[in-house]
ChimeraX commands (.cxc) that place a marker at each C-alpha (Angstrom):
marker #1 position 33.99,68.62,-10.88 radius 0.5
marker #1 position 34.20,71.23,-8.11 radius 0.5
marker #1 position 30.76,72.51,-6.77 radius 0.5
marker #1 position 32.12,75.46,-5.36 radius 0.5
marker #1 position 34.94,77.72,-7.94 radius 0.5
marker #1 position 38.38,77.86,-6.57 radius 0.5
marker #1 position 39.84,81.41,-6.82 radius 0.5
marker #1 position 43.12,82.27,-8.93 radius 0.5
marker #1 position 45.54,84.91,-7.78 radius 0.5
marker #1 position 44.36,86.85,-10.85 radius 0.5
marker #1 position 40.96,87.04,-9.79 radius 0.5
marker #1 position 41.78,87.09,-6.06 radius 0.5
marker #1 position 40.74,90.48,-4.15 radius 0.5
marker #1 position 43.16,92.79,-2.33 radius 0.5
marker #1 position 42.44,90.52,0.60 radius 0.5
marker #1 position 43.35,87.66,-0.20 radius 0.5
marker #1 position 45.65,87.83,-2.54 radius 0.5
marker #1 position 48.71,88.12,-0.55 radius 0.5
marker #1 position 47.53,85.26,1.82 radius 0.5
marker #1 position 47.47,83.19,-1.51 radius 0.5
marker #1 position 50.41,84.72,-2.16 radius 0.5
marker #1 position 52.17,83.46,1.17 radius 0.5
marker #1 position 50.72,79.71,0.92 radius 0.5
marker #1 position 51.65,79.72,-2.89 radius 0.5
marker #1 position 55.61,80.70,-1.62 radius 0.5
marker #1 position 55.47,78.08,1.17 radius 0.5
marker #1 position 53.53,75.29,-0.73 radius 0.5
marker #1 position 55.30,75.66,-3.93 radius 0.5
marker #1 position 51.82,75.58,-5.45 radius 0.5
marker #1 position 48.26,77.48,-4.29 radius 0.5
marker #1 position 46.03,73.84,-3.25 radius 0.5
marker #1 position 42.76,74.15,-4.57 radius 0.5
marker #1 position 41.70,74.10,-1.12 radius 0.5
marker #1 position 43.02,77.44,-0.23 radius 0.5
marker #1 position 41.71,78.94,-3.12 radius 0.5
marker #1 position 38.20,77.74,-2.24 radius 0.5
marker #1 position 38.51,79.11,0.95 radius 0.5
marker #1 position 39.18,82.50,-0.63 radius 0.5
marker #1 position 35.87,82.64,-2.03 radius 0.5
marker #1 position 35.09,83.67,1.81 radius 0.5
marker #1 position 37.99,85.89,2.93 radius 0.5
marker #1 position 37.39,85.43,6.74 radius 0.5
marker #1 position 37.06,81.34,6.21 radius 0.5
marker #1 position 40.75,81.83,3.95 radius 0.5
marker #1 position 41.84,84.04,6.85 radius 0.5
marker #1 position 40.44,82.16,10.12 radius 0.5
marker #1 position 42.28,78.88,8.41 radius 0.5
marker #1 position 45.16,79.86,7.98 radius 0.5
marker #1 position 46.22,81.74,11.15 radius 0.5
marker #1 position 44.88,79.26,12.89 radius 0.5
marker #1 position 46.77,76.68,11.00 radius 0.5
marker #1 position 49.96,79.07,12.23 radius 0.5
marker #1 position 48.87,79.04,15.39 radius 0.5
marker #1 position 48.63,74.96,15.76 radius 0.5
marker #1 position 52.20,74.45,14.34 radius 0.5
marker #1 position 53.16,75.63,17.63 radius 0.5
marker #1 position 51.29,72.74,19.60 radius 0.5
marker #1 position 53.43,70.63,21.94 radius 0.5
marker #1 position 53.14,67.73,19.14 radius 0.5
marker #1 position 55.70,66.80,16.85 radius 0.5
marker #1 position 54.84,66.88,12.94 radius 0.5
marker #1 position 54.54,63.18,13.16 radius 0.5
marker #1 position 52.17,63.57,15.78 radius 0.5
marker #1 position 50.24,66.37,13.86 radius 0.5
marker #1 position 49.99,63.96,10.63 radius 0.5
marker #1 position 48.49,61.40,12.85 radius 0.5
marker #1 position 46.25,63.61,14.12 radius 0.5
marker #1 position 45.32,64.91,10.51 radius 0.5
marker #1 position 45.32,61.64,8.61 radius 0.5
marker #1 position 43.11,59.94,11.24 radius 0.5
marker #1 position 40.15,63.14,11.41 radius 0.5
marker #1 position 40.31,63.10,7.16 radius 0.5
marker #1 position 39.87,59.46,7.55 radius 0.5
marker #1 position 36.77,59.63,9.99 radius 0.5
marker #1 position 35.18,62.31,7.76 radius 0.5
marker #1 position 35.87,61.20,4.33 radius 0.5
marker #1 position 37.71,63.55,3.24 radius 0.5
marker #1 position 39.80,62.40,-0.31 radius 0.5
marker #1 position 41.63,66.08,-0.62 radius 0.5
marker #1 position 43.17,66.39,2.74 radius 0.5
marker #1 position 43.88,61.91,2.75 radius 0.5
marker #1 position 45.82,63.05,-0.60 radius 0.5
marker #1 position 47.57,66.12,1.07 radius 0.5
marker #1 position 48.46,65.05,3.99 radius 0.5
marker #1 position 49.83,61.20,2.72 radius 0.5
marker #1 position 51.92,63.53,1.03 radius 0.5
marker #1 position 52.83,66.20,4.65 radius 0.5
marker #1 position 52.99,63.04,6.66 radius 0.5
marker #1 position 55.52,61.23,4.03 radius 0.5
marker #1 position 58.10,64.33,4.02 radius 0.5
marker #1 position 57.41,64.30,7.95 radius 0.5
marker #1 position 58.98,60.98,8.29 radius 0.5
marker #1 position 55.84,58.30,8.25 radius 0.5
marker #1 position 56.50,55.27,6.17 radius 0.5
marker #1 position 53.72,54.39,3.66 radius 0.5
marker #1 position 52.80,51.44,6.95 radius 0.5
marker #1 position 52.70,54.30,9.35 radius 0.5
marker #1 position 50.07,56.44,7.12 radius 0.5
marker #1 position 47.86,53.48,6.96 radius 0.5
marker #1 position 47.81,52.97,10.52 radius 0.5
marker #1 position 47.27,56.50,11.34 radius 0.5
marker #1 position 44.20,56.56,9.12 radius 0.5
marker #1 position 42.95,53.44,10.63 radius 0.5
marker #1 position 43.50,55.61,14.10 radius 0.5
marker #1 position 45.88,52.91,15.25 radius 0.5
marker #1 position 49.37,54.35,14.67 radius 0.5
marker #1 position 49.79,56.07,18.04 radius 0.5
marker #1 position 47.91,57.61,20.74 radius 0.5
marker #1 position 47.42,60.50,18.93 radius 0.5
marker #1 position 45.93,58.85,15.99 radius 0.5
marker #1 position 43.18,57.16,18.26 radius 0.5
marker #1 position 42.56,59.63,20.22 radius 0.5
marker #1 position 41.47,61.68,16.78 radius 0.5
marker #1 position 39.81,59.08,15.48 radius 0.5
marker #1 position 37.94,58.55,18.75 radius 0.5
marker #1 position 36.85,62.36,18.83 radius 0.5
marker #1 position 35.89,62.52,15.62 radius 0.5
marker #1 position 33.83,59.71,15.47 radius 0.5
marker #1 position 31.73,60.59,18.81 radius 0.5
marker #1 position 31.97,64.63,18.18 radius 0.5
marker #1 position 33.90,64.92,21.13 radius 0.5
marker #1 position 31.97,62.68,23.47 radius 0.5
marker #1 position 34.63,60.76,24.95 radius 0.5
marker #1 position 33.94,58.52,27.49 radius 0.5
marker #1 position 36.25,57.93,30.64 radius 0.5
marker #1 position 37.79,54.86,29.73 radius 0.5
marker #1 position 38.98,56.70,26.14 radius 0.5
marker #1 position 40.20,59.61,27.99 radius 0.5
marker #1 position 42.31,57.26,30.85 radius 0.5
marker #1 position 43.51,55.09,27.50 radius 0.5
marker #1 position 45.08,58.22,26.34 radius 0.5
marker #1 position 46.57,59.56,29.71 radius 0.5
marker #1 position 48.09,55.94,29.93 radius 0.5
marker #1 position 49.48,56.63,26.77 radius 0.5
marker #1 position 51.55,59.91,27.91 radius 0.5
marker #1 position 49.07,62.47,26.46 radius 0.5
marker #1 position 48.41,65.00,29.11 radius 0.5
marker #1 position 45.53,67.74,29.65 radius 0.5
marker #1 position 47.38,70.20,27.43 radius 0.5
marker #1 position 47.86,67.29,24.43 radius 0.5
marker #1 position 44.30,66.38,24.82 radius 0.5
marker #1 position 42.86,70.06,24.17 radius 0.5
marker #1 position 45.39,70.48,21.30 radius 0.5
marker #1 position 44.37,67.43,19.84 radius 0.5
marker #1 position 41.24,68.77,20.11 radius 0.5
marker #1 position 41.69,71.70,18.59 radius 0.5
marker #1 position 43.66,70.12,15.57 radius 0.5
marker #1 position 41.32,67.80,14.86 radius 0.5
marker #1 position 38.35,70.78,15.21 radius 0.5
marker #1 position 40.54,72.83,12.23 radius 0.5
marker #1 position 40.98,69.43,10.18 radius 0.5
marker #1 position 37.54,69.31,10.11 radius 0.5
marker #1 position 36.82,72.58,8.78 radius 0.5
marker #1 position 38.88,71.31,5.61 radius 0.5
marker #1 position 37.56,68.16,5.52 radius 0.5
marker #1 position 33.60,69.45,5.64 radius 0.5
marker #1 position 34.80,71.88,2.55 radius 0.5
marker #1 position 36.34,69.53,0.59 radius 0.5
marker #1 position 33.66,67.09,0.84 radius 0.5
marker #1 position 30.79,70.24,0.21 radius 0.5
marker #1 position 32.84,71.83,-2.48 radius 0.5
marker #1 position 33.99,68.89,-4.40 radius 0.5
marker #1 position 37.61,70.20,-4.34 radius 0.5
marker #1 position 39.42,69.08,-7.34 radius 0.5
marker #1 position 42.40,67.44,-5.62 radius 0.5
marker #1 position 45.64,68.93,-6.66 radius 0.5
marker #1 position 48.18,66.50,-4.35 radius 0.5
marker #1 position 49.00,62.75,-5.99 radius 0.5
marker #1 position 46.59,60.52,-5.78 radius 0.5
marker #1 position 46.58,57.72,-3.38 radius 0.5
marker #1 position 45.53,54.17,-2.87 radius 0.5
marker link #1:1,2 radius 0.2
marker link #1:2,3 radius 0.2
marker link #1:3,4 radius 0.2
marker link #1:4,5 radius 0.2
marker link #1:5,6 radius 0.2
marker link #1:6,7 radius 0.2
marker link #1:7,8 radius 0.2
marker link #1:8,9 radius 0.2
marker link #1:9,10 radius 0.2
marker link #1:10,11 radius 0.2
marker link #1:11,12 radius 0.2
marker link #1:12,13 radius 0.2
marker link #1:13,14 radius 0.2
marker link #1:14,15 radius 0.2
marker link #1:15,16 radius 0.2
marker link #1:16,17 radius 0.2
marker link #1:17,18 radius 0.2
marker link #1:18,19 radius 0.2
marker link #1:19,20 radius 0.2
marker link #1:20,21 radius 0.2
marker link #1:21,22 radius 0.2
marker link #1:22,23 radius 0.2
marker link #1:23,24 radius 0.2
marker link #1:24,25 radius 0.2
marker link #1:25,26 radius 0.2
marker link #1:26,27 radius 0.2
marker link #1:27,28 radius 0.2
marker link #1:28,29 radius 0.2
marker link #1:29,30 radius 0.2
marker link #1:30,31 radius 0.2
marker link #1:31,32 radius 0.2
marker link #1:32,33 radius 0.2
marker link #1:33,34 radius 0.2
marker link #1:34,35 radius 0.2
marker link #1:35,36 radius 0.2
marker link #1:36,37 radius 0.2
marker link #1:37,38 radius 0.2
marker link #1:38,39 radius 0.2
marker link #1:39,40 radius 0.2
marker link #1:40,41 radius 0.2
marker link #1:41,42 radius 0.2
marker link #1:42,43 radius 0.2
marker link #1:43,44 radius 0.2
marker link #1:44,45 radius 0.2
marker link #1:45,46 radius 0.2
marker link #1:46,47 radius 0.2
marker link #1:47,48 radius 0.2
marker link #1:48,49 radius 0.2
marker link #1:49,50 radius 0.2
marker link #1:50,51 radius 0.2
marker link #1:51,52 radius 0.2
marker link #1:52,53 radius 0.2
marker link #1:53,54 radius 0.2
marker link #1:54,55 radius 0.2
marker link #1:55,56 radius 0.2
marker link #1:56,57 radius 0.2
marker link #1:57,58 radius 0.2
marker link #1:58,59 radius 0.2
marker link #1:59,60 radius 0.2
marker link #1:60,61 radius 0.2
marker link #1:61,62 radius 0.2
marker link #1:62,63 radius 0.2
marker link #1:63,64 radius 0.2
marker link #1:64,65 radius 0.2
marker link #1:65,66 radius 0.2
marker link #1:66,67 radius 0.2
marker link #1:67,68 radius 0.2
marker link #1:68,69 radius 0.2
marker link #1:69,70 radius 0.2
marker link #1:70,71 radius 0.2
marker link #1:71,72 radius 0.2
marker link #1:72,73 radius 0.2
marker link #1:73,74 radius 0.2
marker link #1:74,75 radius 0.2
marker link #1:75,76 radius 0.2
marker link #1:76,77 radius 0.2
marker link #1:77,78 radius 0.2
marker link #1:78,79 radius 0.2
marker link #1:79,80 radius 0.2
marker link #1:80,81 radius 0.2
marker link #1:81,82 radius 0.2
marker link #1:82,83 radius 0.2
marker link #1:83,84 radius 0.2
marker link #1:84,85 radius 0.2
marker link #1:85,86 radius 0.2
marker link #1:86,87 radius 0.2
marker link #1:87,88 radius 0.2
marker link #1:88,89 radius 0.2
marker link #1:89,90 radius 0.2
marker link #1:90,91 radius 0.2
marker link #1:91,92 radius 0.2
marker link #1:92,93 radius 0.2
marker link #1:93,94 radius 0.2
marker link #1:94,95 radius 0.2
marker link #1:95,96 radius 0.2
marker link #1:96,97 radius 0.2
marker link #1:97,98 radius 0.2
marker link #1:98,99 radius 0.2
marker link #1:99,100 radius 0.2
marker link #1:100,101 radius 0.2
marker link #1:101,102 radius 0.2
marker link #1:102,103 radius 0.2
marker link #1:103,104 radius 0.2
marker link #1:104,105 radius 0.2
marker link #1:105,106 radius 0.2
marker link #1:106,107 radius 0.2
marker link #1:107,108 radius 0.2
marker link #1:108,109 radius 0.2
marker link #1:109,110 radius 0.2
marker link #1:110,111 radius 0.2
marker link #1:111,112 radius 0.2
marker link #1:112,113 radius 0.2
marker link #1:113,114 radius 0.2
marker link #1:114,115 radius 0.2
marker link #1:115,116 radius 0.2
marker link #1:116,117 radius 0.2
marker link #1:117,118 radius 0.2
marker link #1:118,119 radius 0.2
marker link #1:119,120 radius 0.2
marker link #1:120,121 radius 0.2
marker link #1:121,122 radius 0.2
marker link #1:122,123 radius 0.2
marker link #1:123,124 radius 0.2
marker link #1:124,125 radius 0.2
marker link #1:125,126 radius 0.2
marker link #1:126,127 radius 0.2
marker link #1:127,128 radius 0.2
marker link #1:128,129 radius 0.2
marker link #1:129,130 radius 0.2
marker link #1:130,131 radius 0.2
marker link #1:131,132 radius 0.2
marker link #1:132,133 radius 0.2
marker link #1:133,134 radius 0.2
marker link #1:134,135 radius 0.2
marker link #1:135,136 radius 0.2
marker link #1:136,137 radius 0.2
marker link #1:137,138 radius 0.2
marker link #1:138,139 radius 0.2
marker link #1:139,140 radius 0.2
marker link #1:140,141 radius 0.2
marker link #1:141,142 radius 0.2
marker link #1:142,143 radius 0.2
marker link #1:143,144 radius 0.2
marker link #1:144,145 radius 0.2
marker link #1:145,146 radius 0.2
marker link #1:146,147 radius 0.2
marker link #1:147,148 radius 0.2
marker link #1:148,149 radius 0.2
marker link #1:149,150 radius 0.2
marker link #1:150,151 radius 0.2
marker link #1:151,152 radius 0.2
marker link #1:152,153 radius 0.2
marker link #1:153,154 radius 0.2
marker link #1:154,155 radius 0.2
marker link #1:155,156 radius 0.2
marker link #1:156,157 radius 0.2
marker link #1:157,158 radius 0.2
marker link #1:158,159 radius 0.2
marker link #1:159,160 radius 0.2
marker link #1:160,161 radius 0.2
marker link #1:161,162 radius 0.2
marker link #1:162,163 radius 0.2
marker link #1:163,164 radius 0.2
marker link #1:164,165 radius 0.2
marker link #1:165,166 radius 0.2
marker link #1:166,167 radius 0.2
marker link #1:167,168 radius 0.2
marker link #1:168,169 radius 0.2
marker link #1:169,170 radius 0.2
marker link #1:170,171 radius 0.2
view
C-alpha cells in the first residue's frame, strides 16, 4: 500500500490538472507515479518538463532505456523496472537486452549509468576513458548524467511513496 496518496484528475487542482491531463492523453493511462508527484505541483511540474527536455538528448530511445533501466536497477526502484521493461520493449529491446541493461552491461550507456549511480557520480578516470573508448563523447556523458539525475528523482519517490505500480509486472 502506497505511503504517500496518488492524486485523481477529480481531485487534482487547477495546476495540475491539465499536466495530468497531457500525460493521461500521451500515456493512455495517468501512472500512479505522476499522480504522486501532483501532490507537489512544482515536483509534477519540474518532472515533467524536464522529462521533455531530455527526449531531445543526442541518445536514441534505446539508449535512453538503457540509461533508465540500469539507474532503476542501481536504486531499487520496482515502479520505474516495471515501466520502463515496458518503454524499453516498444523501443525495440528484446526481453535479453532489458536484462542486460539492468545488469549495466547492455551497452556503454547502460554501464556508464550504472557506474554513476552506484558511486554518485564519482567516476574515476579509467570509467570515464572506458566510456570515451566506447564512442560516448563529453556531450553524451553530461546527458547521461543528467538522465540518470531525473531517473533518480522517480526512483527515490517510488521507493519513499510506496507507489502502487500500475505497468505489468515483471520477473
Amino acid at each position: 500500500m502506497s505511503r504517500i496518496n496518488a492524486i485523481s484528475l477529480d481531485t487534482a487542482t487547477d495546476a495540475t490538472r491539465p499536466v495530468l491531463e497531457g500525460v493521461k492523453k500521451k500515456i493512455g493511462f495517468l501512472p500512479n507515479l505522476f499522480a504522486t508527484l501532483a501532490q507537489a505541483p512544482v515536483a509534477l511540474e519540474t518532472y515533467v518538463q524536464a522529462s521533455a527536455i531530455l527526449g531531445k538528448t543526442s541518445l536514441s530511445a534505446k539508449e535512453k532505456e538503457a540509461v533508465y533501466l540500469a539507474t532503476s536497477q542501481v536504486n531499487g526502484c520496482d515502479y520505474c523496472l516495471a515501466a520502463h521493461t515496458l518503454f524499453a520493449g516498444k523501443a525495440g529491446l528484446s526481453a535479453e537486452d532489458i536484462v542486460a541493461a539492468r545488469q549495466g552491461e547492455l551497452n556503454a550507456y547502460a554501464t556508464l549509468a550504472r557506474q554513476l549511480t552506484e558511486s554518485r557520480g564519482h567516476l574515476n578516470d579509467e570509467q570515464i576513458a572506458a566510456a570515451r573508448a566506447a564512442g560516448i563523447n563529453d556531450v553524451k556523458i553530461i546527458e547521461v548524467i543528467a538522465l540518470v539525475a531525473v531517473q533518480t528523482l522517480t526512483n527515490y519517490l517510488n521507493n519513499t511513496a510506496l507507489t502502487d505500480i500500475d505497468f505489468p509486472a515483471i520477473a
